[in-house]
C-alpha positions in Angstrom: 0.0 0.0 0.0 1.1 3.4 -1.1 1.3 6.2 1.6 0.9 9.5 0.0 3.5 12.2 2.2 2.4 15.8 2.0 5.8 18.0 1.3 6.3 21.6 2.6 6.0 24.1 -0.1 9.6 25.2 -0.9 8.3 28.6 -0.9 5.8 29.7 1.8 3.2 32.1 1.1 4.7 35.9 1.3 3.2 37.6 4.4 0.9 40.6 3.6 2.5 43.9 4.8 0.8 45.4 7.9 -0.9 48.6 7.3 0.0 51.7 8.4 -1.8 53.4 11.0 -2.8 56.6 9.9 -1.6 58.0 13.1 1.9 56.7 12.4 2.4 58.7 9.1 0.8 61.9 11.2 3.2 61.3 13.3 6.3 61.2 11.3 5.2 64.7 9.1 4.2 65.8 12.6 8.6 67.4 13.0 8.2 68.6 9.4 5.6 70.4 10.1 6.6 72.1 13.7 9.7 73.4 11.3 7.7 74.7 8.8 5.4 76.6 11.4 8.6 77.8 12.9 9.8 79.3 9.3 7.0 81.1 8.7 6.5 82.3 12.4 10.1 83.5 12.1 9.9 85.2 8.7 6.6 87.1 9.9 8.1 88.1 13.4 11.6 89.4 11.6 10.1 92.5 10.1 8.6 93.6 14.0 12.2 92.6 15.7 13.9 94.6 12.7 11.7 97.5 13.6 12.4 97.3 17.3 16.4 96.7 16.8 16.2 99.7 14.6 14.8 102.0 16.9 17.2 101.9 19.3 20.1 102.7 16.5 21.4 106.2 15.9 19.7 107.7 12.4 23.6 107.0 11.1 23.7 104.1 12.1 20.0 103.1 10.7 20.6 104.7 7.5 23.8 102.7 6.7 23.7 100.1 3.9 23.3 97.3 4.5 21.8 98.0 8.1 24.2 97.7 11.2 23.2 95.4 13.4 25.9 95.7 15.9 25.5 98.9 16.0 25.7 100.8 19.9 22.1 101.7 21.2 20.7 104.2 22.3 17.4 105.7 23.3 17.4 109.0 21.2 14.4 107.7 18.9 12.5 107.6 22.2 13.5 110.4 23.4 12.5 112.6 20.4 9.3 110.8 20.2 8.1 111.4 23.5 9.3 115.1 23.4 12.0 115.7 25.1 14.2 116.8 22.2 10.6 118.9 19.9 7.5 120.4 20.9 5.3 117.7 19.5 3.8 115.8 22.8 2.4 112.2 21.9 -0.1 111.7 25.4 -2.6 113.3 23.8 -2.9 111.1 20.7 -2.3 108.0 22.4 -5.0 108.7 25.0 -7.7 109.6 22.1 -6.4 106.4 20.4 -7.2 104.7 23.8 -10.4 106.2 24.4 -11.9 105.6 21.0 -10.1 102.4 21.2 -11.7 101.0 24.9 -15.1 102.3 24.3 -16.0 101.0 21.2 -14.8 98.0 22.3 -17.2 98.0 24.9 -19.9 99.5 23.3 -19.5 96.5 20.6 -19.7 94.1 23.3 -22.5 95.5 24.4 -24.8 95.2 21.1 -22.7 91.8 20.6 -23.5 89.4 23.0 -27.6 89.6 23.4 -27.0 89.7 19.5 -25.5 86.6 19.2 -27.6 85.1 22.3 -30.4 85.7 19.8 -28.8 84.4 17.2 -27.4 81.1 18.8 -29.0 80.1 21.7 -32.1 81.4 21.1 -32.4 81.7 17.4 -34.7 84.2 15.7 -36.9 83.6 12.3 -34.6 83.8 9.4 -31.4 83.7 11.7 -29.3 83.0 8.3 -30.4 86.3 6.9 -29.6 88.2 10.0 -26.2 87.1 9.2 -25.7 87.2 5.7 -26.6 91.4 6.3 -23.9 91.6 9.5 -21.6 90.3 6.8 -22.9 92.5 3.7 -21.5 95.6 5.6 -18.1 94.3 5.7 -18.5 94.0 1.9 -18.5 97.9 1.0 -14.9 99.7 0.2 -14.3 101.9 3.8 -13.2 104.3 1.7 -16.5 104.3 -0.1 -18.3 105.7 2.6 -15.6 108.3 3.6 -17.1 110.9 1.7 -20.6 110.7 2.8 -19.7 110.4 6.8 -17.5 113.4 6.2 -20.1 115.6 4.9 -22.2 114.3 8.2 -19.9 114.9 10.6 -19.4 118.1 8.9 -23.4 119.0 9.4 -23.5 118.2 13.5 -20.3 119.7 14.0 -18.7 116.4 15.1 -15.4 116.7 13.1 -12.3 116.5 15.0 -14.2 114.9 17.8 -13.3 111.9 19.2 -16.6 110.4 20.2 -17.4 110.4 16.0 -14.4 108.2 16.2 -15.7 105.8 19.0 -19.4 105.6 16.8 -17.7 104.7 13.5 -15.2 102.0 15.1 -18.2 100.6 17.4 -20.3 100.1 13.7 -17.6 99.2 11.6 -16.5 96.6 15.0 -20.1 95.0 15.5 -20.7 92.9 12.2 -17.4 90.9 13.0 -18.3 90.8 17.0 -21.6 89.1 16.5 -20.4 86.8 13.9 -17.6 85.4 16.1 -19.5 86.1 19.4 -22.5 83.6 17.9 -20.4 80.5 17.2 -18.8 81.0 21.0 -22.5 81.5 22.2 -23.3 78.4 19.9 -20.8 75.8 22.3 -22.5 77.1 25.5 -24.4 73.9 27.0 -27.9 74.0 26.4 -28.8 72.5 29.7 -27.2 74.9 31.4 -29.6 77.6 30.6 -32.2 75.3 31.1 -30.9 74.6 34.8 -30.9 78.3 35.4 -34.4 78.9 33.4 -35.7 76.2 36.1 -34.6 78.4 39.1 -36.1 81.4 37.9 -33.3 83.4 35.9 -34.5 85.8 33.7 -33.0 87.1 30.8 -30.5 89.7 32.0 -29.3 87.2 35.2 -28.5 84.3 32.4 -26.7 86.8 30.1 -24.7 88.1 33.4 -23.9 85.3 35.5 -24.2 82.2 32.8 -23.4 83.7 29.3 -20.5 85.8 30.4 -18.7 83.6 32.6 -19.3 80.3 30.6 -18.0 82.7 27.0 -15.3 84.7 28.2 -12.5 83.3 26.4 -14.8 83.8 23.6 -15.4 87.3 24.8 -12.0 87.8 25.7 -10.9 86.7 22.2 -13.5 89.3 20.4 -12.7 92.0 22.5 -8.6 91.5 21.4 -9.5 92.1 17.8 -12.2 94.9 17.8 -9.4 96.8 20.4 -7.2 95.7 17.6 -8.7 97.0 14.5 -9.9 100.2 16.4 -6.0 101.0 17.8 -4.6 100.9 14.6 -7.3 102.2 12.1 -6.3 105.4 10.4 -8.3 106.4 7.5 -11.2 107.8 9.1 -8.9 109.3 11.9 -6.9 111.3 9.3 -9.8 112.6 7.5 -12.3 113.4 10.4 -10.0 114.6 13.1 -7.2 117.3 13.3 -5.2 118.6 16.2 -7.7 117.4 19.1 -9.0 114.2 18.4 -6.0 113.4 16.6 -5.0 109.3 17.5 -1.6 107.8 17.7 -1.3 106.1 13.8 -2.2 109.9 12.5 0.7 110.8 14.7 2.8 108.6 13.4 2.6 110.0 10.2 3.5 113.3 11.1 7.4 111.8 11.7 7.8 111.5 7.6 8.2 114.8 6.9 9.2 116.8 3.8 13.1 116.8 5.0 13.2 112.8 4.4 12.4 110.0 6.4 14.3 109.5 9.5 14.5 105.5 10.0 15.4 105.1 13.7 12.7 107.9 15.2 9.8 106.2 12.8 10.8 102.8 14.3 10.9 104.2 17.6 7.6 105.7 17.4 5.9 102.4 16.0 7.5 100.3 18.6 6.1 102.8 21.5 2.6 102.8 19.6 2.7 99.0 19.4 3.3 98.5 22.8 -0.1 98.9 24.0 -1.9 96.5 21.8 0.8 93.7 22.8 0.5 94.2 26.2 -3.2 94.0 25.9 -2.6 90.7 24.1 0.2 89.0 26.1 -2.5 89.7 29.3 -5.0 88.3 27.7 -3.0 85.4 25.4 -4.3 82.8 27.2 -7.9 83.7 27.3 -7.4 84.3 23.6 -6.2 80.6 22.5 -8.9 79.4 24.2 -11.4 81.6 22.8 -10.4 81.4 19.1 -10.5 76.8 19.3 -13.8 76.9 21.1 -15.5 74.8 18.6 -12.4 73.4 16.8 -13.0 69.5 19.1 -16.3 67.8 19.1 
């Protein structure tokens, strides 16, 4: 009788790769991309240390080409800014630029947040329409309107006032504060406000000790970027104001004069105007990161 013996293939069957994890491959781009982040964070942040280096050179030593960068430092930039070398004071400017700066940032929080509550939380008819006309303001040319809101400051005597200044910024401001004030609102935990409706809360208590507390990275965030865009805007405040409601980027022009521009004092005026909006952001940096990725994880 025949026995039948099964032989080994020679060759055994190649194993299939293993996949790879998509978390794997994340992870290997994940240095590639922390390097590229750091290049473009670098290339965006050397014009601001330039600025700063160069306003504490001597207008010699700023003027030379190429730049010196070991060059000694001083503080004349500052000094003539500030006016102890010309007659030009800058506390006035950079107190109107703070004034029309904090209260229409206020105001705009004001008119924001029960704005967005209504829009959010408790939605109104045709909520998508509100919106879409918020965001149709943001569509016309600033400079479009300069003409007409000249001729009506003109009529009530507001020009060269800084409360015109502190309506325009608190309008132009609002469209962008309810937008991003509604998708903070929008993360707010509905059964909170139903807790509080339950005890009795009425609308004004939930806004004040729910809304606020619950949003204010949100808040925080929105209140950085309408202080923002109100500090540094200068069209209208070089058309409607003059000597007295005059704001700190007007007077920062005034530096470049018909003599030529002198490098070092511009720098050192931009840096001392700057300062207040990065302090304002380094206090409120962390509120801020948390503000701008509410939303961002489900």
């Amino acid at each position: 009788m025949s026995t039948v013996i099964a032989t080994k293939p020679e060759t055994a069957a190649p194993h299939k790769a293993k996949a790879t994890r998509p978390g794997a491959a994340r992870g290997r781009g994940a240095p590639l991309l922390g390097l590229l982040a750091w290049i473009v964070g670098i290339l965006f942040f050397l014009p601001v240390a330039w600025m700063v280096l160069t306003a504490f050179h001597s207008e010699q030593d700023a003027a030379t080409n190429p730049p010196s960068v070991a060059a000694d430092l001083t503080l004349q930039g500052f000094r003539e800014f500030f006016g102890a070398t010309s007659g030009a004071s800058p506390w006035p400017p950079l107190i109107n630029s703070a004034t029309a700066s904090i209260v229409s940032t206020l105001l705009v929080l004001a008119l924001a947040i029960p704005a967005a509550y209504a829009l959010s939380i408790r939605p109104v008819r045709k909520w998508t329409d509100v919106l879409f006309f918020f965001l149709s303001t943001k569509m016309l040319p600033v400079v479009a309107g300069l003409l007409p809101v000249y001729l009506i400051a003109q009529q009530v005597g507001m020009l060269d006032n800084v409360w015109t200044l502190v309506i325009l910024y608190t309008s132009m401001n609002l469209p962008i504060a309810v937008w991003m004030m509604r998708s903070f609102l929008a993360e707010v935990p509905i059964e909170i406000l139903e807790a509080a409706a339950i005890d009795g809360a009425g609308l004004l208590t939930v806004l004040r000790r729910v809304i606020v507390p619950v949003a204010m990275p949100g808040i925080a965030a929105t209140a950085l970027i309408c202080f923002i865009f109100s500090w540094n805007e200068m069209l209208f405040a070089r058309v409607l104001t003059g000597v007295v409601a005059q704001t700190a980027p007007v007077f920062l022009t005034s530096f470049v004069t018909s003599q030529g521009l002198f490098l070092a004092k511009v720098c050192a005026a931009a840096t001392a105007i700057s300062l207040p909006v990065l302090a304002a952001g380094f206090a409120a940096q962390d509120k801020l990161v948390q503000g701008l990725s509410l939303g961002a994880v489900k």
